[in-house]
RODO-2510 file (C-alpha; in nm, 4 decimals, decimal comma):
residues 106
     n   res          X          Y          Z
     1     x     0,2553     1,1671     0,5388
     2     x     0,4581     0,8801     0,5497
     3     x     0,2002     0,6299     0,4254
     4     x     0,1172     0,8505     0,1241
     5     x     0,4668     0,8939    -0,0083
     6     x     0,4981     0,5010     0,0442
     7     x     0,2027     0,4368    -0,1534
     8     x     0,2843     0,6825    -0,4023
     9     x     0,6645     0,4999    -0,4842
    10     x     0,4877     0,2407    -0,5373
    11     x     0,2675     0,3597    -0,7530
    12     x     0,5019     0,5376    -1,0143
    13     x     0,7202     0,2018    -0,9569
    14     x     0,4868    -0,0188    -1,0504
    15     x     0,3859     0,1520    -1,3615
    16     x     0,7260     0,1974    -1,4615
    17     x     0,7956    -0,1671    -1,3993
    18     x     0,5081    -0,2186    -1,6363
    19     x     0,6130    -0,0542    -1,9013
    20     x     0,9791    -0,1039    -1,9234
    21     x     0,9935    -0,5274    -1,8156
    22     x     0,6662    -0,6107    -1,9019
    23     x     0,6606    -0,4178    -2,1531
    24     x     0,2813    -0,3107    -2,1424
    25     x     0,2077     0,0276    -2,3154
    26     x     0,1817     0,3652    -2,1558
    27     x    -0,1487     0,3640    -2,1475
    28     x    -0,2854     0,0686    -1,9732
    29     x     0,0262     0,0626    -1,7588
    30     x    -0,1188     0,4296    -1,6297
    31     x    -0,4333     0,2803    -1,6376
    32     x    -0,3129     0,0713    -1,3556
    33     x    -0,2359     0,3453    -1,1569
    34     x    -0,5339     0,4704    -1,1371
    35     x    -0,6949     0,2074    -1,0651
    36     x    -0,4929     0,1502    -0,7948
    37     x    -0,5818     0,5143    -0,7024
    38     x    -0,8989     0,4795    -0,6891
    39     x    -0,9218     0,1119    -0,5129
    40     x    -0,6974     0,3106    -0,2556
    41     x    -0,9276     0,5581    -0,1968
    42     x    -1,2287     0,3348    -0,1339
    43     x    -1,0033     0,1475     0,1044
    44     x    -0,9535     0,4478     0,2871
    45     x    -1,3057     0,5256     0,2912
    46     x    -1,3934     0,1673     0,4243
    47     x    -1,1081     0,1201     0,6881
    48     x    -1,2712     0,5193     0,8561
    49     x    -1,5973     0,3575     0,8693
    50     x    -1,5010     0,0353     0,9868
    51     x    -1,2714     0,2147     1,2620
    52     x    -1,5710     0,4288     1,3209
    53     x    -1,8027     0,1458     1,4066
    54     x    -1,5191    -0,1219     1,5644
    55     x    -1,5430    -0,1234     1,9522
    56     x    -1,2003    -0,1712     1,9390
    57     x    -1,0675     0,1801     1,8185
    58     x    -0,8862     0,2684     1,5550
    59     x    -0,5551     0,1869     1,6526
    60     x    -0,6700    -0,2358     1,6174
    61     x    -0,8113    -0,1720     1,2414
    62     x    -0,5157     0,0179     1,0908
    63     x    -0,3094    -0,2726     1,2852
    64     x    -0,5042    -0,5316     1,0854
    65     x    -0,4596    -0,3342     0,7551
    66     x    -0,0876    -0,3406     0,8297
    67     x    -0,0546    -0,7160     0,8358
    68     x    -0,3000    -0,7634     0,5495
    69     x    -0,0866    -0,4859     0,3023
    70     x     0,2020    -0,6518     0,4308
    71     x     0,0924    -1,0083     0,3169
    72     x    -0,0245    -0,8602     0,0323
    73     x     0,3420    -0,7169    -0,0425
    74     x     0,4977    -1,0265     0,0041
    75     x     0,2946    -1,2167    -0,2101
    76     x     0,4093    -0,9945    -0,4755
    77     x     0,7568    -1,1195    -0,4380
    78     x     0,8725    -1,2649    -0,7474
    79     x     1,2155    -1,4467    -0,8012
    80     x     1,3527    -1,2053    -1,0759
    81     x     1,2337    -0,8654    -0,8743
    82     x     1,2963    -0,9575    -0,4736
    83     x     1,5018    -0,6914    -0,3582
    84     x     1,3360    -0,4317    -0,4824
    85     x     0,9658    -0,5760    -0,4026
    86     x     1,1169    -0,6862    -0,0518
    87     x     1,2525    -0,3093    -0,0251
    88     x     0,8778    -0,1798    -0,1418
    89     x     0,6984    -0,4343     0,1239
    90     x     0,9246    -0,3367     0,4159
    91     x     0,8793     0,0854     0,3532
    92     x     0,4951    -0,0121     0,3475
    93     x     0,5707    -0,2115     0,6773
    94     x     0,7525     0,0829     0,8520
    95     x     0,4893     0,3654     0,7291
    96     x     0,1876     0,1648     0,8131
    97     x     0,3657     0,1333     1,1906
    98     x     0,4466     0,4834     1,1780
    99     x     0,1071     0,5888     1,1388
   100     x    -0,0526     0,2954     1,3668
   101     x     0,1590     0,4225     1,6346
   102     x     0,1255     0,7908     1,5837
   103     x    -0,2232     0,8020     1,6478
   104     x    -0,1824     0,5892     1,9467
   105     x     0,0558     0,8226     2,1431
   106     x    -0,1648     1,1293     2,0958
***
């Protein structure tokens, strides 16, 4: 649940940071969102059937995801918008642990 309210922030964020800095329109700033949607989606479909297929379990694939979203995040980090990308990239960090972790215990 975590994860999904992480990536969803982000989400309504993003598009709002596209529309109100950038200044992009309503429409393709949306438009980004659902791409990102659906690109998430896909990504969720891949990382189950790579899990499925690894030798190494589950646990070692969402682990990699986790350091790839985080690089990901931090290469997002602009000079102008730090704290609030750093804030974004360290909620991603803590969910994706959250949810590595959680499925280890059980």
């Amino acid at each position: 649940m975590s994860l999904v309210s992480v990536h969803g922030g982000i989400g309504v964020l993003t598009v709002l940071y596209l529309h109100d800095v950038t200044a992009v329109g309503a429409g393709p700033a949306a438009l980004v969102l659902v791409a990102v949607q659906g690109a998430s989606a896909a990504g969720r479909i891949c990382l189950a059937a790579w899990s499925d297929c690894s030798g190494s379990g589950r646990y070692t694939s969402v682990l990699i995801c986790l350091v790839a979203v985080t690089a990901g995040m931090l290469a997002l980090i602009t000079p102008s918008f730090t704290p609030v990308w750093a804030l974004l990239s360290a909620m991603t960090l803590v969910a994706l642990t959250i949810t590595a972790r959680g499925r280890k215990l059980r």
